[in-house]
C-alpha positions in Angstrom: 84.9 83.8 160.2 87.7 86.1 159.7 91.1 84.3 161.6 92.6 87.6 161.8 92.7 91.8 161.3 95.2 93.2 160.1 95.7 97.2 160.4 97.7 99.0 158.0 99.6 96.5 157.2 101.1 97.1 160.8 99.3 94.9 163.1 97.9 91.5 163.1 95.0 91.4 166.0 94.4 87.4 165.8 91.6 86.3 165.7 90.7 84.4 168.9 90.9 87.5 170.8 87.5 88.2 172.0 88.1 88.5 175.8 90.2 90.7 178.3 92.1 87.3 179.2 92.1 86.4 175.4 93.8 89.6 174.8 96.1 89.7 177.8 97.9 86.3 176.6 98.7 87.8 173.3 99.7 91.1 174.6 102.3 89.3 176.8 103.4 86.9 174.1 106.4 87.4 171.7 103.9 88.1 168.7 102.8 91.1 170.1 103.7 94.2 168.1 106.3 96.1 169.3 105.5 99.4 168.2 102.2 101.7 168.5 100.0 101.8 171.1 97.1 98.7 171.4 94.6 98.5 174.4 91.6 97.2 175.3 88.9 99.3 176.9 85.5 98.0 177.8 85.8 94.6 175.1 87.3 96.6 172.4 90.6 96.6 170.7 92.1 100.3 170.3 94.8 100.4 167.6 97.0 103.9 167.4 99.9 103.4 165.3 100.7 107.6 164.8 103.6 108.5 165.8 103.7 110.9 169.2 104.0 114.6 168.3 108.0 115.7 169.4 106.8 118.6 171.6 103.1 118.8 172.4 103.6 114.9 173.8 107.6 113.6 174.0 108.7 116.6 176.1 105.8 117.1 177.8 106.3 113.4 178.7 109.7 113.4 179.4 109.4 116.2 181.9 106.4 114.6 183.7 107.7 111.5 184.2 111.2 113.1 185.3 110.1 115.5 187.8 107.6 112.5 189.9 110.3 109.7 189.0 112.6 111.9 191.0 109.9 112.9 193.5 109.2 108.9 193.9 112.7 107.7 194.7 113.7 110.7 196.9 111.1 109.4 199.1 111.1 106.0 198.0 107.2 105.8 197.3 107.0 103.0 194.8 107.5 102.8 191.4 107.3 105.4 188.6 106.8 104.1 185.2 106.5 105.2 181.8 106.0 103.8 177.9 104.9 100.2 177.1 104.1 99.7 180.8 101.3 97.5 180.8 98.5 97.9 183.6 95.0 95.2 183.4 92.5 95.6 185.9 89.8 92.6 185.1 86.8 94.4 187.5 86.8 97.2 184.5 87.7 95.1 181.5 90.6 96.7 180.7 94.4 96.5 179.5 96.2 99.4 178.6 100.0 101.1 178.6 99.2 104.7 179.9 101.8 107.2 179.3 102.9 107.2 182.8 101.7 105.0 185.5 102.5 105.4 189.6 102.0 102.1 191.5 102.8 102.6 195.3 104.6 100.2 198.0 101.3 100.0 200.0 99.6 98.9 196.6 101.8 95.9 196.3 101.9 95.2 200.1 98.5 95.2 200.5 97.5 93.2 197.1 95.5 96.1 195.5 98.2 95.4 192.5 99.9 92.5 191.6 103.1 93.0 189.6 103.2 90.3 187.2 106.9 88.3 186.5 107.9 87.5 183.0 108.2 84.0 182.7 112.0 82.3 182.8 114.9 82.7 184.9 114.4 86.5 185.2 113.5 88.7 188.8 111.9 91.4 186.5 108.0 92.0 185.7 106.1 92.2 182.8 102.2 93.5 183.6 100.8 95.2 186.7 97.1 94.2 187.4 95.0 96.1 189.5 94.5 99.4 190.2 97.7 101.9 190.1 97.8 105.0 192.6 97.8 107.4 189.5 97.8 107.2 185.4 98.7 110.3 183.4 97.7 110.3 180.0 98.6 113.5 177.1 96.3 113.9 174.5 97.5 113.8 170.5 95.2 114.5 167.9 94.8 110.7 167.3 93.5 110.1 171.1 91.0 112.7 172.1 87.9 110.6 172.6 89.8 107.7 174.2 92.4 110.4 176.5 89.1 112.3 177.7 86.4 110.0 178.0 86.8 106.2 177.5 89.7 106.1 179.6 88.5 107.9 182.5 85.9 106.1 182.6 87.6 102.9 182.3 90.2 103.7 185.2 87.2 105.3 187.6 85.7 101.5 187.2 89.1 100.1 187.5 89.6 102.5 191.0 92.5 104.0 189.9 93.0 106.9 193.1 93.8 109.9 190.9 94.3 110.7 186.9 96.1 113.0 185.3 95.8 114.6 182.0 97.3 117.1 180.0 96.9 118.6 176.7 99.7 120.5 174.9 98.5 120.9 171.7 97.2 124.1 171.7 96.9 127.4 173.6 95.3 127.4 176.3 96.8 124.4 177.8 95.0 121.9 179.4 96.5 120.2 182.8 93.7 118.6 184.8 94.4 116.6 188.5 91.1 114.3 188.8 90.3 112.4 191.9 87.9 109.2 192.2 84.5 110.0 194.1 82.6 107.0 194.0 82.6 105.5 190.3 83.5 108.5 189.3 86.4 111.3 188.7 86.2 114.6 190.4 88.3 117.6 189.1 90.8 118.9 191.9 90.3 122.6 192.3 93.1 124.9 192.2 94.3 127.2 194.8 94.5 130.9 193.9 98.1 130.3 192.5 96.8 127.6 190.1 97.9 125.0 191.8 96.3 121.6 192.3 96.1 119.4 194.7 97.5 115.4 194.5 95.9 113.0 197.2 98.5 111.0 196.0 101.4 113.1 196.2 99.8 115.3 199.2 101.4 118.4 197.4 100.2 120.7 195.5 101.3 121.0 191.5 101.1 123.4 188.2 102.1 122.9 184.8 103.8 126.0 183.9 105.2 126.4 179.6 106.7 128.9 177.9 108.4 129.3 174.6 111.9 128.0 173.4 114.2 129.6 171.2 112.8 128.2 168.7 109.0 129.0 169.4 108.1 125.0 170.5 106.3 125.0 173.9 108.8 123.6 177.0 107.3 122.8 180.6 108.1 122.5 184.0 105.9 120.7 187.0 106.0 123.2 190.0 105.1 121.6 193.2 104.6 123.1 196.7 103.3 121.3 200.2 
């Protein structure tokens, strides 16, 4: 029996990893890689160690997370997070670090999610478990399968309220509000402006993009009541 994997000579899954709590221990230990993304969807271990494309996925990240941090604390919602942010909901098997993740004060209040402390003399938090409000994810070429169908899945199972995803790769570009029905996600439907609506949010948002001076694609997250 094999006592480890290693991956590109990058990462080390050990061996006795065989369950969500298995891999939650390691993924909160100090031998946990620091760099790529590693989750675990539905008993699997999903290993992506290329690096995010500059444009298509860092800006259109940056911006995201930006415009609904600021929309967050304005009215104090909760917490907006982003990058190496880990969210495990046990009901759906799954551990993850989405690209950004909202968790709400009446999440935490009323126990839906638990924000985990790091251990030691320290007031901060190292995992959230249970359902967030919303998860966005932004597809690369490395994460199309797992952006647009494995994930979804896993977060409708999980009953995360609303997911987001976006795709910037290539014309025309993709930015989709879903909303959980059941066991399921539902795509919002857009006003005659294009705009979409947030249950979360209760407003209304578009991605609108146009091109730099120097041709790459930048963004901006309209929003109206």
């Amino acid at each position: 029996m094999a006592t480890s994997v290693i991956i590109e000579e990058q990462v080390e899954i050990p061996g006795d990893v065989r369950s969500l709590a298995d891999f939650r221990r390691w993924a909160l230990s100090d031998d946990f890689p620091d760099r790529g993304r590693i989750d675990f969807i539905a008993g699997n271990v999903e290993v992506d160690m290329s690096p995010e494309s500059i444009f298509s996925h860092g800006r259109l990240k940056v911006m995201l997370a930006s415009r609904l941090f600021a929309h967050v604390e304005r009215d104090d919602l909760g917490h907006l997070l982003s990058d190496r942010s880990r969210v495990s909901a046990p009901v759906a098997d799954l551990s993850v670090e989405p690209d950004i993740v909202f968790v709400s004060h009446e999440a935490v209040d009323s126990g839906r999610v638990r924000l985990v402390p790091k251990s030691g003399p320290t007031e901060d938090c190292i995992e959230i478990e249970g359902p967030p409000d919303l998860i966005v994810e932004i597809v690369s070429d490395s994460s199309v399968g797992k952006d647009t169908k494995r994930l979804p899945a896993a977060y409708a199972k999980a009953g995360v309220r609303e997911f987001w995803l976006a795709d910037a790769r290539r014309e025309p570009l993709v930015f989709q509000i879903h909303q959980l029905a059941g066991d399921r996600y539902v795509a919002a439907e857009p006003d005659a402006d294009g705009y979409q609506p947030s249950q979360v949010f209760g407003r209304r948002f578009r991605l609108e993009a146009e091109r730099d001076r120097r041709g790459f694609w930048k963004f901006d997250l309209v929003e109206r009541e």
